[in-house]
TORPA-4810 file (N, C-alpha, C, O; in nm, 3 decimals):
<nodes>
NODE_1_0.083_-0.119_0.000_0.000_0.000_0.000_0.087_0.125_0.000_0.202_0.119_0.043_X
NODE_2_0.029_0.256_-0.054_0.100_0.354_-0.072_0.007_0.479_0.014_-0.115_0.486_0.031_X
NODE_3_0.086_0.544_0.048_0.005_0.619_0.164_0.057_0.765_0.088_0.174_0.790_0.058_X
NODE_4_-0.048_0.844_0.069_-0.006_0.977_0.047_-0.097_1.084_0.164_-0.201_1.063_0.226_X
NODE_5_0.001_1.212_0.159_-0.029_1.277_0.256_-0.079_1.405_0.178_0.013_1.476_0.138_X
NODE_6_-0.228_1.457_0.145_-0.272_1.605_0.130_-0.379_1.662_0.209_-0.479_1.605_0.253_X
NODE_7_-0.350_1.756_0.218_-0.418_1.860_0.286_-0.437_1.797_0.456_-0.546_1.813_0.512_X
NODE_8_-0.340_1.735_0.516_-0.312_1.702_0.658_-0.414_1.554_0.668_-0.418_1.505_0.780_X
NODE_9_-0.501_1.478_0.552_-0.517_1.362_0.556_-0.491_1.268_0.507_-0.468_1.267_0.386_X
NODE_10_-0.482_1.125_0.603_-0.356_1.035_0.513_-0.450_0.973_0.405_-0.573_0.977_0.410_X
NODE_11_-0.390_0.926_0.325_-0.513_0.860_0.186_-0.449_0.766_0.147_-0.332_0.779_0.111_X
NODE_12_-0.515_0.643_0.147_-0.434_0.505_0.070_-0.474_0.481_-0.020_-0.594_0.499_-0.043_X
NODE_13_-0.390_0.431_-0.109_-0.409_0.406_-0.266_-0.351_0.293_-0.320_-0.229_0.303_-0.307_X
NODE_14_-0.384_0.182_-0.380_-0.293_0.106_-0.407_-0.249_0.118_-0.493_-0.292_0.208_-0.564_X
NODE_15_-0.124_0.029_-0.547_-0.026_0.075_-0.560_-0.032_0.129_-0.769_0.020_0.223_-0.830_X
NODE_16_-0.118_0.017_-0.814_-0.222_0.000_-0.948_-0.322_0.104_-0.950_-0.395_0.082_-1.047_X
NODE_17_-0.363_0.212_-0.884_-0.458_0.267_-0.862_-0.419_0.434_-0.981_-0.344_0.524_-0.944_X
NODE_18_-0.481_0.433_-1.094_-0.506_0.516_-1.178_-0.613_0.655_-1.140_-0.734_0.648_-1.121_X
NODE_19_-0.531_0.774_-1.138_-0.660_0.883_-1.100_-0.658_0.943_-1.299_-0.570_0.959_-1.384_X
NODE_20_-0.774_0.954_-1.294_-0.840_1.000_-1.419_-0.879_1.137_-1.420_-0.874_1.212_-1.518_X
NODE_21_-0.940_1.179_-1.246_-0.964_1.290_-1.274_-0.922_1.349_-1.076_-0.949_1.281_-0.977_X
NODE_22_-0.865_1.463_-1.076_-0.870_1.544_-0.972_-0.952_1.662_-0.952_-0.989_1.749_-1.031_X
NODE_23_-0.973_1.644_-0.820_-1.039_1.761_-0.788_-1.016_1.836_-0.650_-0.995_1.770_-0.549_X
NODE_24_-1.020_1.988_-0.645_-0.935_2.044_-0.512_-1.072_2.155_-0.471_-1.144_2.213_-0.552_X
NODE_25_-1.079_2.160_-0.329_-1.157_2.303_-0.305_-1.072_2.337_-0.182_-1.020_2.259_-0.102_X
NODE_26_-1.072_2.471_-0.185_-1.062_2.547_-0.089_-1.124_2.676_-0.078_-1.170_2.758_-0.157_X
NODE_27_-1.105_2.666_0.079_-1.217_2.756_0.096_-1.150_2.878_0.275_-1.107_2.826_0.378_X
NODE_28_-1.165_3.021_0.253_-1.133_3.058_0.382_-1.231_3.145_0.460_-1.341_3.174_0.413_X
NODE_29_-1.192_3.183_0.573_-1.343_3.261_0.652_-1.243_3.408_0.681_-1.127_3.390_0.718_X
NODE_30_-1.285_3.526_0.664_-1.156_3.633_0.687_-1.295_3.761_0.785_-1.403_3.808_0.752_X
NODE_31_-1.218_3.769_0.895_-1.316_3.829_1.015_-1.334_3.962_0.943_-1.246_3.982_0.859_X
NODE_32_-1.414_4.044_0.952_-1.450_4.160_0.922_-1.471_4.268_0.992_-1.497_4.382_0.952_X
NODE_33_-1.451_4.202_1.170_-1.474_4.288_1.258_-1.608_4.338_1.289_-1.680_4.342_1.190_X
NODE_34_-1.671_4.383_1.413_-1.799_4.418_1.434_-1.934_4.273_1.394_-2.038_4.278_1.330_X
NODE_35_-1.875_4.172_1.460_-1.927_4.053_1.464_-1.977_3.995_1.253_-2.076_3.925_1.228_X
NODE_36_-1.896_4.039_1.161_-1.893_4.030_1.034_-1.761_3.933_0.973_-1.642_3.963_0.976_X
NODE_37_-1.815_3.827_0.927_-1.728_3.778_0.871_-1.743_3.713_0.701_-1.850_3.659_0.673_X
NODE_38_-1.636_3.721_0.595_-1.641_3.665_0.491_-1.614_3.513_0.420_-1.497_3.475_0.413_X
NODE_39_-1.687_3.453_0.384_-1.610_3.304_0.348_-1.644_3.306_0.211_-1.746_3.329_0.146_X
NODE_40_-1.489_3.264_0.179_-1.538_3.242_0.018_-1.487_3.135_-0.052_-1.375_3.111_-0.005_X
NODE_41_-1.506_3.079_-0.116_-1.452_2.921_-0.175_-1.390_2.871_-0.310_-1.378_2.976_-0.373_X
NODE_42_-1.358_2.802_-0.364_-1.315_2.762_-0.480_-1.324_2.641_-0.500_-1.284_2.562_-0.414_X
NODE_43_-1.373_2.602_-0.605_-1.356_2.461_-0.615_-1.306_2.411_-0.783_-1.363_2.472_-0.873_X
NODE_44_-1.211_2.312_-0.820_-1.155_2.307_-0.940_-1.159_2.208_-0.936_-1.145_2.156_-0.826_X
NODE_45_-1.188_2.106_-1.079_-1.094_1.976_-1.126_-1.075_1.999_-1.257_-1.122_2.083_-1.335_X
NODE_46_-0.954_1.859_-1.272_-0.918_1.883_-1.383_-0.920_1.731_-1.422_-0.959_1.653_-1.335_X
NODE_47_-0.877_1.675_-1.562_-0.879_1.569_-1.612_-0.692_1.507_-1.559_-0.613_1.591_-1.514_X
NODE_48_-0.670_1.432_-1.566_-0.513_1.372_-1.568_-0.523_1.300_-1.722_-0.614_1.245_-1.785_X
NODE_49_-0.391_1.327_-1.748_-0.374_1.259_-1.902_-0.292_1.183_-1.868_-0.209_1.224_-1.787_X
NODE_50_-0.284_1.066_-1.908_-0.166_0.920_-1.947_-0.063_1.033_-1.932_-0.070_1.144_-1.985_X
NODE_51_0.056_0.975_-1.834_0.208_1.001_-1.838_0.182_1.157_-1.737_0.286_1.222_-1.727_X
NODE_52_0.060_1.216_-1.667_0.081_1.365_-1.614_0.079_1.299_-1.480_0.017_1.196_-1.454_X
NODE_53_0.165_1.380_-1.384_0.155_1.371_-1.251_0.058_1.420_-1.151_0.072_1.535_-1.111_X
NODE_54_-0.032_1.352_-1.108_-0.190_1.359_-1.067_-0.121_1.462_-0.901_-0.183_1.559_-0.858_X
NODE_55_0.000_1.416_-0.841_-0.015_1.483_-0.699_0.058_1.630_-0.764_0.057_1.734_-0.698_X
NODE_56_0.132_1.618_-0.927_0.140_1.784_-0.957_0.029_1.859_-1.000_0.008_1.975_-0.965_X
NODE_57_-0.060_1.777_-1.097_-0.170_1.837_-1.096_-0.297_1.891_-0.992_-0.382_1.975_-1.021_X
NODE_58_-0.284_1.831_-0.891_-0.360_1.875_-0.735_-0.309_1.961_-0.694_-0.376_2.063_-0.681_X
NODE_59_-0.153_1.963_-0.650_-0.057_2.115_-0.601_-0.116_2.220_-0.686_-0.196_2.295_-0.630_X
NODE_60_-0.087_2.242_-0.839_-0.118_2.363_-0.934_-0.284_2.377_-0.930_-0.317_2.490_-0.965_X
NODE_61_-0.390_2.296_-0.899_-0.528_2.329_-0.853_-0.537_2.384_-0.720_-0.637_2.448_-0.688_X
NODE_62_-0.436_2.365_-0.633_-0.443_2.415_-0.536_-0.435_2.564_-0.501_-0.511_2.650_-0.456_X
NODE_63_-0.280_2.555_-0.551_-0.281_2.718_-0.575_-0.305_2.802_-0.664_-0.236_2.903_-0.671_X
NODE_64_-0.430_2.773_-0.769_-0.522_2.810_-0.860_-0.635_2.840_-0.728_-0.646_2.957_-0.692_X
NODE_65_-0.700_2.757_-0.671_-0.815_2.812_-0.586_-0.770_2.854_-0.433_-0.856_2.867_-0.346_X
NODE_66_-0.643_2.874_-0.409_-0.582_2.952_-0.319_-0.576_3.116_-0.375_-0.604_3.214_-0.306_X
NODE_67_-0.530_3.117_-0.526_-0.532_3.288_-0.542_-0.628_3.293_-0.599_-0.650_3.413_-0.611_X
NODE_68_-0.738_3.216_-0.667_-0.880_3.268_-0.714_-0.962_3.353_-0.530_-1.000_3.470_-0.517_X
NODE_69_-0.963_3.265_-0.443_-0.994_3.287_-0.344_-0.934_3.444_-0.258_-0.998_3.527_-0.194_X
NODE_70_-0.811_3.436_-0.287_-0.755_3.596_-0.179_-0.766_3.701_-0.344_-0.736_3.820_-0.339_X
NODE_71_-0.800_3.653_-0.444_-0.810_3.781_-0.542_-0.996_3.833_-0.507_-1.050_3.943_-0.502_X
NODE_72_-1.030_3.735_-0.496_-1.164_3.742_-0.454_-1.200_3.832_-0.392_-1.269_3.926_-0.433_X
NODE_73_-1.140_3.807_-0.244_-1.176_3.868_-0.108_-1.087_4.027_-0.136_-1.126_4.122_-0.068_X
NODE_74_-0.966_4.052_-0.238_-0.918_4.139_-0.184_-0.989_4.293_-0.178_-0.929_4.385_-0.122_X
NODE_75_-1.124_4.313_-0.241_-1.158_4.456_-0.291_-1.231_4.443_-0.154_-1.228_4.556_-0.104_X
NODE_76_-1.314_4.332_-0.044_-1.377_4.381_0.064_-1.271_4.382_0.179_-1.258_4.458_0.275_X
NODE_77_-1.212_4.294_0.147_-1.053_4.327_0.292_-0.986_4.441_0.283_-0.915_4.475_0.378_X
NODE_78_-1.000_4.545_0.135_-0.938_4.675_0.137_-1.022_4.745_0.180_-0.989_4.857_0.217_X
NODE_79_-1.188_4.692_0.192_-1.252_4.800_0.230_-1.287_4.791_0.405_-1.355_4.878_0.459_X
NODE_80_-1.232_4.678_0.476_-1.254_4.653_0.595_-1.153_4.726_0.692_-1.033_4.698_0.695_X
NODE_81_-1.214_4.824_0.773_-1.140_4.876_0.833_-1.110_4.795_0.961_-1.022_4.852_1.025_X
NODE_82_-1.144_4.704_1.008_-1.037_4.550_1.104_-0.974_4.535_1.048_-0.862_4.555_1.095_X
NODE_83_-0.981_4.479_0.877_-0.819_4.415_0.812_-0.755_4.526_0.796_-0.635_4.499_0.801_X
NODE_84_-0.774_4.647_0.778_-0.672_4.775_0.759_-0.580_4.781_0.906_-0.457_4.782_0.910_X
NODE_85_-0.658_4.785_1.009_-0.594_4.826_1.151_-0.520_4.703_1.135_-0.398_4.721_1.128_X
NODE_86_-0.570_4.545_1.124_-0.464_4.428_1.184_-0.362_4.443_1.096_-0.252_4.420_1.147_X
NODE_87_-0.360_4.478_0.961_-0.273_4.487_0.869_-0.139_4.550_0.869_-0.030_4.516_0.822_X
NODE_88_-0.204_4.718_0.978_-0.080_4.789_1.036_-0.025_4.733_1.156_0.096_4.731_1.176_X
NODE_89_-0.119_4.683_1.245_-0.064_4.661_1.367_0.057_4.584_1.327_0.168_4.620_1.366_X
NODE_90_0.038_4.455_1.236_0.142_4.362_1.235_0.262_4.429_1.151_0.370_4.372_1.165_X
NODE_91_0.258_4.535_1.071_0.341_4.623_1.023_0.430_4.753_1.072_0.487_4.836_1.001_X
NODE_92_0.421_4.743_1.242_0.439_4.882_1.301_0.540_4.937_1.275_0.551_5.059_1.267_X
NODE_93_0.667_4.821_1.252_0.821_4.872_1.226_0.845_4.894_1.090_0.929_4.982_1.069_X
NODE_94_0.800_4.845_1.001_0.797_4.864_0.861_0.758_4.990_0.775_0.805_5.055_0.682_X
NODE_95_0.623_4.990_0.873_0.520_5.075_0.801_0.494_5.046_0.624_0.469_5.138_0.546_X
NODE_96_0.504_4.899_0.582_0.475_4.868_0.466_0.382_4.775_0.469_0.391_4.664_0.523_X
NODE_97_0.256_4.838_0.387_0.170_4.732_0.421_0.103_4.685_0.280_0.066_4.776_0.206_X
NODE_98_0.089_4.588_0.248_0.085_4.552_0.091_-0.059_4.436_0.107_-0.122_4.399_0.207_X
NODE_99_-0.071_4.405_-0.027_-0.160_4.270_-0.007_-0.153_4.114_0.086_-0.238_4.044_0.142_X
NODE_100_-0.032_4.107_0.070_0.025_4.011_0.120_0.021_3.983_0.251_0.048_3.879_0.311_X
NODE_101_-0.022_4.101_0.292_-0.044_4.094_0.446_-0.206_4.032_0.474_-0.230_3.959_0.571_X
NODE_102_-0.272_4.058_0.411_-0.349_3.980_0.406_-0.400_3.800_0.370_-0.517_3.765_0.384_X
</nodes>
């Protein structure tokens, strides 16, 4: 048996075991402050072709609905004045505060 490890659960597969098709969601909750919060999600699959690597093709869906997801959220997290304040707080020595901080 072959044991692979994504997204922190173990998954067995044997060892003959062909994936045809993948599929990834993610999804995050981002506080808004004043008892308001946002969740927003993604969900992707894709086909695997003879000879493609199914755990590279899951990584690159991953972080396809990782930045579909924070491109998403970013026009109400610029407009949230909680993510503006936490954004500086964690920036006090810098004073650079970019997307990324989010």
């Amino acid at each position: 048996m072959l044991t692979k490890r994504i997204d922190n659960q173990n998954l067995v597969t044997p060892n003959k075991m062909k994936f045809t098709t993948v599929s990834v969601s993610y999804s995050r909750k981002f506080n808004l402050g004043d008892y308001e919060s946002l969740e927003l999600g993604c969900s992707l699959w894709a086909q695997v072709e003879d000879g493609e690597d199914a755990d590279g093709v899951t990584q690159f869906l991953y972080l396809q609905a990782k930045a579909s997801v924070k491109q998403a959220a970013m026009p109400v997290l610029k407009a949230s004045e909680f993510q503006i304040s936490k954004a500086k707080s964690s920036k006090k020595l810098s004073g650079d505060i970019n997307e990324s901080d989010w």
